[in-house]
C-alpha positions as CSV (number, residue, x, y, z in Angstrom):
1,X,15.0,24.4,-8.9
2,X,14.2,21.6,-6.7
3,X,16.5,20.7,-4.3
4,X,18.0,16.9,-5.0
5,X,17.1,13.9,-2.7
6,X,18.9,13.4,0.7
7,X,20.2,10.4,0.8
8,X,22.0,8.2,3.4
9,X,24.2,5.2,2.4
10,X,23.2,2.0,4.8
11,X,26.2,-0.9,4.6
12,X,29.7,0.4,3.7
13,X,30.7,-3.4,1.7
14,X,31.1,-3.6,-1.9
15,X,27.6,-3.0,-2.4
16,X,27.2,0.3,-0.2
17,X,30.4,1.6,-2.0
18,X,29.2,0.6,-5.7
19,X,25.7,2.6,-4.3
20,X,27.9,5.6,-2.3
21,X,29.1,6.1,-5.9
22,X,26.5,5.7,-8.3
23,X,24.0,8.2,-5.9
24,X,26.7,10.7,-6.5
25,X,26.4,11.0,-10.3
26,X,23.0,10.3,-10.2
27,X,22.8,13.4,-8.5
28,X,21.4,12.8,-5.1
29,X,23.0,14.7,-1.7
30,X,24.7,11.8,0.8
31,X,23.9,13.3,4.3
32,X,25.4,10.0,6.1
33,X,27.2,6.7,5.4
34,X,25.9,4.0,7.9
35,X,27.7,1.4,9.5
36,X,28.8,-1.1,12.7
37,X,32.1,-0.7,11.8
38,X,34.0,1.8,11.7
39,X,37.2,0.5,9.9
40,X,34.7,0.8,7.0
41,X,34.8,4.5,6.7
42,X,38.2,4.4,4.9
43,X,37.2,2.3,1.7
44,X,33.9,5.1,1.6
45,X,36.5,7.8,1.7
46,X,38.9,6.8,-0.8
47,X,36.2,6.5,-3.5
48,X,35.0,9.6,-2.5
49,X,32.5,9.7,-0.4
50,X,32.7,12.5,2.4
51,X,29.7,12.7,4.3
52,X,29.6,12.4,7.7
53,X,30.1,8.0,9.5
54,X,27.4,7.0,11.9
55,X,27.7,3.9,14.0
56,X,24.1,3.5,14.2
57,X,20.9,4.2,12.1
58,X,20.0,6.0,15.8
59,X,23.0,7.6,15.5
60,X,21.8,9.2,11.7
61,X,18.3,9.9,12.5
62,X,19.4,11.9,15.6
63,X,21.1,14.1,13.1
64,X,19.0,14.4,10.6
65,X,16.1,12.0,8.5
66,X,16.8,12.0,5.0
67,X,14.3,11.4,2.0
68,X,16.4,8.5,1.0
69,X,18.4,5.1,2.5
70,X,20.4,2.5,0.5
71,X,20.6,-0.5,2.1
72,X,23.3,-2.8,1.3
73,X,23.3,-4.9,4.6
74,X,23.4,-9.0,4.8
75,X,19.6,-10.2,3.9
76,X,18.2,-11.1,6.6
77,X,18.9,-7.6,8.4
78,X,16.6,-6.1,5.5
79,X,13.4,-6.0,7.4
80,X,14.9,-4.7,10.7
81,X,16.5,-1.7,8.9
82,X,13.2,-1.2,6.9
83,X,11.2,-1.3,10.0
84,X,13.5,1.0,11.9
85,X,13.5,3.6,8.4
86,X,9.5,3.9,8.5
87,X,9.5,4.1,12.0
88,X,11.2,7.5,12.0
89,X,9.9,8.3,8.7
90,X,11.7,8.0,5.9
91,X,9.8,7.9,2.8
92,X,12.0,5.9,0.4
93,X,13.8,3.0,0.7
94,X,15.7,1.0,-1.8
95,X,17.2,-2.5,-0.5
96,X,19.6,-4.5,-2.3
97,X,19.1,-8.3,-3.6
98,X,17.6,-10.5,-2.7
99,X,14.6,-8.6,-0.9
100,X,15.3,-11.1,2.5
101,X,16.8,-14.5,3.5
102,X,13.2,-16.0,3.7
103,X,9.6,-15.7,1.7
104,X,8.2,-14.6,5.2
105,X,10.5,-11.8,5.7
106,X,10.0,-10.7,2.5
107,X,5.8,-11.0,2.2
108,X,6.4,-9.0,5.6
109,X,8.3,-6.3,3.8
110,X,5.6,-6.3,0.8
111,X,3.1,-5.7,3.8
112,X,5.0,-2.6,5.0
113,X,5.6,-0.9,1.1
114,X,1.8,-0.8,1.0
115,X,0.9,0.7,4.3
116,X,1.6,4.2,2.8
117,X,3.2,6.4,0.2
118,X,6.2,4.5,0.6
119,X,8.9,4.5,-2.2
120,X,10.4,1.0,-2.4
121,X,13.0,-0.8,-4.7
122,X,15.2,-3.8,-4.6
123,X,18.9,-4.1,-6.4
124,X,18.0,-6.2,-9.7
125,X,19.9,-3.8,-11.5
126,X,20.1,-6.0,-14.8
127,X,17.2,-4.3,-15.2
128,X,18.5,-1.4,-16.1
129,X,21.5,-2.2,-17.9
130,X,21.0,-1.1,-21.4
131,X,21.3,-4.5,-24.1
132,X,18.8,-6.3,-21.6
133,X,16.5,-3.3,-21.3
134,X,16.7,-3.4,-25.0
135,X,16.0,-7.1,-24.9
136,X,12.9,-6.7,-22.6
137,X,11.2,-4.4,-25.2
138,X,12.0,-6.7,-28.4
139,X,10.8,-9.5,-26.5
140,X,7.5,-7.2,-25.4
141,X,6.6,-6.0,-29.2
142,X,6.7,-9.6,-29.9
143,X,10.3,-9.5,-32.1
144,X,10.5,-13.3,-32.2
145,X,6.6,-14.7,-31.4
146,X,5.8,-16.7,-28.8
147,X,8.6,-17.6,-26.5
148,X,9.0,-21.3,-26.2
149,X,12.4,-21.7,-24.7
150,X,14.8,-20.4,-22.7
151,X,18.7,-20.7,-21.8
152,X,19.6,-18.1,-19.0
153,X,23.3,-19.0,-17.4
154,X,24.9,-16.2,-14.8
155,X,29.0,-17.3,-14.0
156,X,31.7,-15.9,-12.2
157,X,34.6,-16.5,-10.1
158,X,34.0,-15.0,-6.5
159,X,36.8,-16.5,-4.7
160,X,34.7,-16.5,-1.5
161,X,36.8,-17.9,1.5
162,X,35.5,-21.2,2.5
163,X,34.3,-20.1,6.1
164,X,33.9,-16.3,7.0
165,X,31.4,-14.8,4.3
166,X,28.3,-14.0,5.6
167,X,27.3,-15.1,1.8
168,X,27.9,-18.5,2.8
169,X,25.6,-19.0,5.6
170,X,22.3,-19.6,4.6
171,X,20.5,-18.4,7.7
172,X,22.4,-15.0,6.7
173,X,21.9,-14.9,2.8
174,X,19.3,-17.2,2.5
175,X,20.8,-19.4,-0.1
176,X,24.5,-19.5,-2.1
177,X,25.0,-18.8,-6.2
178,X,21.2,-19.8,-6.9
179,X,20.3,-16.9,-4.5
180,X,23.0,-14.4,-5.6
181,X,23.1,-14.7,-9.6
182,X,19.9,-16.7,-10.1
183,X,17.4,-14.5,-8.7
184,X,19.1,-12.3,-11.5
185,X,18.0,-14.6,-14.0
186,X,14.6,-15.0,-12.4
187,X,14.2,-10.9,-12.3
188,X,14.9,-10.9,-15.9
189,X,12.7,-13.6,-16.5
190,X,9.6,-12.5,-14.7
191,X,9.9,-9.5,-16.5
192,X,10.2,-11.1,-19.8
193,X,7.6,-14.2,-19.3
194,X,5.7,-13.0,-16.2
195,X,5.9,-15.2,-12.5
196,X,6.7,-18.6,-12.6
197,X,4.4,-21.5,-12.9
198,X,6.0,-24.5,-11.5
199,X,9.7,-26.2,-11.3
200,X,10.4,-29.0,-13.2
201,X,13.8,-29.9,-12.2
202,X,16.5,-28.5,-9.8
203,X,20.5,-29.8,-8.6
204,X,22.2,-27.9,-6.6
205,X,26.2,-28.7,-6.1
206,X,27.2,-28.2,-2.4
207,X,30.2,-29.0,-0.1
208,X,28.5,-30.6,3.3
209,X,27.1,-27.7,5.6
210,X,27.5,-24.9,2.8
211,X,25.4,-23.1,1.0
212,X,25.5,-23.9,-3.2
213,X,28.5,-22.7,-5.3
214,X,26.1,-24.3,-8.6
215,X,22.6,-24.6,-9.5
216,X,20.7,-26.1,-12.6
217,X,17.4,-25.9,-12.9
218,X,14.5,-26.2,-15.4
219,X,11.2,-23.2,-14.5
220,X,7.6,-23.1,-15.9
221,X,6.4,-20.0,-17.2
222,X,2.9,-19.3,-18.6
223,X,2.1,-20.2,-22.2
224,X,4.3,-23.2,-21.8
225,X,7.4,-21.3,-21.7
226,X,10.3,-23.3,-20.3
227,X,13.5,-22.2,-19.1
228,X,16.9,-23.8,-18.1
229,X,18.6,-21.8,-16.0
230,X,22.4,-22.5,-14.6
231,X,24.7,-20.3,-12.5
232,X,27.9,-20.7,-10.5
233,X,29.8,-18.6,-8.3
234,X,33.2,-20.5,-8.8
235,X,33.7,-20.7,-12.2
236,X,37.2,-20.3,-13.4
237,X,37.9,-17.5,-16.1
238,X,34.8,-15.3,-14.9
239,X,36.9,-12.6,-13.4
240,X,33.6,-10.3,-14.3
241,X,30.2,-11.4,-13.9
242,X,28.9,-13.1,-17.0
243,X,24.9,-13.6,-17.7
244,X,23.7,-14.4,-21.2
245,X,20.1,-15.3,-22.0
246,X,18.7,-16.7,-25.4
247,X,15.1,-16.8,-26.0
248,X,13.8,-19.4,-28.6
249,X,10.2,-18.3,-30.2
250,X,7.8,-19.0,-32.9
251,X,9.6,-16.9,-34.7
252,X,13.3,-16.7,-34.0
253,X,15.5,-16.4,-31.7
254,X,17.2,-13.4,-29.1
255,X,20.6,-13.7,-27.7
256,X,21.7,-11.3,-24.8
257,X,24.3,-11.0,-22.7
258,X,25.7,-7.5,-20.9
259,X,27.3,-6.4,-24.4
260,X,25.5,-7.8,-27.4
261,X,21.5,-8.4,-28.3
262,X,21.1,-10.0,-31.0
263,X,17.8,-10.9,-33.4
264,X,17.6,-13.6,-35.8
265,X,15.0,-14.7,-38.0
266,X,13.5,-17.9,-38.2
267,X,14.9,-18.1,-41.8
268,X,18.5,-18.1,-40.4
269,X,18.7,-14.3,-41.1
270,X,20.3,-12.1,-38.7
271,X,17.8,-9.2,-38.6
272,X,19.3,-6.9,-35.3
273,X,22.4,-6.5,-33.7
274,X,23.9,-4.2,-31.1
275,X,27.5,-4.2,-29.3
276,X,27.1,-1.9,-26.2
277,X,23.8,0.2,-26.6
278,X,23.7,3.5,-25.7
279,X,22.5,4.9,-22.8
280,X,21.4,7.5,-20.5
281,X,23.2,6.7,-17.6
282,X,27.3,7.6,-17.5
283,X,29.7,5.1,-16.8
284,X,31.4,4.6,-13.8
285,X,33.2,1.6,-12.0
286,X,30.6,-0.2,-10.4
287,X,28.5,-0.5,-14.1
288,X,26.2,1.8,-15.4
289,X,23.2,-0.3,-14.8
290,X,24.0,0.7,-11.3
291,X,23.7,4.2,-12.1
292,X,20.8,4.2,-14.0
293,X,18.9,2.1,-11.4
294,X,19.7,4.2,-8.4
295,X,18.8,7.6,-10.7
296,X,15.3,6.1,-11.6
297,X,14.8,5.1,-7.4
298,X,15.8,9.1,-6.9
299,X,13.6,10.7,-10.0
300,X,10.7,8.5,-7.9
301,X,11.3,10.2,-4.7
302,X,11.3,13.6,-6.5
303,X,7.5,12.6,-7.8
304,X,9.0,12.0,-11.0
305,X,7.5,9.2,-13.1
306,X,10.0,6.4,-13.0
307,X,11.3,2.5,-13.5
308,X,12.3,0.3,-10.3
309,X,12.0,-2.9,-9.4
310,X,9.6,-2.8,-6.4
311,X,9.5,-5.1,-3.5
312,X,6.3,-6.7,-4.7
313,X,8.5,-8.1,-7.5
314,X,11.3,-8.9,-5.4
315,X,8.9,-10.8,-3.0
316,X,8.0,-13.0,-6.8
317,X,11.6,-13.9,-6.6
318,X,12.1,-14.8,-3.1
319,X,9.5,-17.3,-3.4
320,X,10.7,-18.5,-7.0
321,X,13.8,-18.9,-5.3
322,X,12.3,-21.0,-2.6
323,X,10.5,-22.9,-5.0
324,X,13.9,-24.0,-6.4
325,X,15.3,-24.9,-3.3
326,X,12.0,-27.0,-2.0
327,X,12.5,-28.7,-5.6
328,X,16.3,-29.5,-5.0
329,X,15.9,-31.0,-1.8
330,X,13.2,-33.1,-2.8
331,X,15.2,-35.1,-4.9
332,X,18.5,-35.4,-2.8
């Protein structure tokens, strides 16, 4: 029996700990939990997570290289902690959205996945939750004909603090709600319609100096396909993420949000519909897309054939999300 993946556990936040946790049931060994601060350590240990705190990534690898990192870290330290991974060898490394806080940061990380046999993946884990997966293939076998339209909406009530968050600062994040729950919609998206094509429209609602808390925006897609995306991070009574996406084609229509897909005719006639698809991931708190994204990244470090979102695609969406932004500010 092979022996499962080594794994170490970069960024001890929400993130890190949602990732600590989801490694664990997938099955992969946590040899170290990574990070500056140390006052971290005790969130990591009440949910479970017992392997042994390093300051450092130094610190780790002086220890002990493992086949594995997860990197939940502030975006624009992504490509420092990728470069100092590869430089000591490890051979898989799966960073968490978006890929980096610019396009050059993240064309730079694209550059490093293909020098070698690297294993690389980026957090779009709506990917792997099951109603969309199931959405993706309807859409692929051509369930409703050519896609014409396209209403994709992400909300939720974050209750950043005004100053503090290293979400709001752009030169840290790289943008506000368009870059948190819009490149979801845009990962979704490019997997449904393939990359973007152009942007038609784009508003972004900002207090002075911050980052967005709202975005609206109209995308391109090939074939004609056009789609209206709007997201918000401040929405009152979205305690839990929403994201719902409905897909108008030639020959009917898809609705899908994380609970329900559902498939009408063009006739009117409701042909498919599914509350809560089963899966083959177990649930756990942070969501079992979580767990069955980071158990496909580990079944590709054991050689195993496998589904991730790789940086090359996450690169897509760093510049569709730029693309956005250039749009927005042309019209302010």
């Amino acid at each position: 029996m092979t022996d499962p993946p080594t794994v170490a556990i970069v960024g001890l936040g929400k993130m890190g700990l949602v990732h600590g946790s989801a490694v664990t049931v997938a099955g992969g060994r946590i040899v170290g939990l990574v990070d500056r601060q140390r006052k971290t350590l005790g969130n990591a240990r009440w949910v479970g997570l017992q392997a042994p705190f390093f300051n450092s990534l130094d610190e780790l690898f002086s220890v002990q290289v493992p086949d594995a990192v997860f990197v939940s870290v502030p975006s624009n330290a992504n490509l420092a902690v990728a470069r100092a991974c590869r430089a000591t060898g490890v051979r898989a490394i799966f960073l968490e959205k978006p890929l980096a806080n610019t396009t050059e940061r993240a064309d730079e990380l694209v550059r490093i996945a293909g020098e070698d046999s690297l294993i690389d993946g980026v957090g779009f884990m709506l990917r792997h939750v099951p109603t969309f997966r199931h959405a993706l293939r309807l859409l692929g076998d051509g369930a409703i004909g050519e896609v014409r339209e396209v209403q994709a909406e992400a909300f939720m009530d974050a209750k950043l603090p005004a100053h503090g968050s290293w979400f709001r600062r752009r030169a840290t994040s790289g943008g506000g709600a368009l870059t948190s729950l819009g490149s979801h919609l845009l990962s979704l998206l490019d997997a449904a319609l393939g990359p973007t094509t152009s942007v038609e429209a784009a508003d972004l609602t900002a207090l002075p100096g911050q980052v967005e808390d709202r975005a609206r925006a109209t995308v391109c897609y090939p074939d004609g396909a056009r789609a209206t995306l709007s997201v918000g991070w401040d929405v009152p009574g979205y305690e839990a993420m929403h994201v719902g996406l409905v897909f108008e084609g030639s020959d009917g229509h898809l609705a899908v949000d994380l609970e329900r897909v559902v498939l009408t005719q063009a006739t009117g006639r409701r042909a498919w519909t599914e509350r809560q698809l089963p899966d083959d991931a177990p649930g756990f708190v942070g969501g079992r897309g979580y767990v069955r994204q980071d158990a496909q990244f580990l079944a590709a470090v054991t050689g195993a054939q496998a589904e991730r979102v790789t940086w090359d695609e996450g690169a897509r969406i760093q510049h569709g999300l730029a693309d956005l932004y250039r749009a927005a500010e042309a019209v302010r």
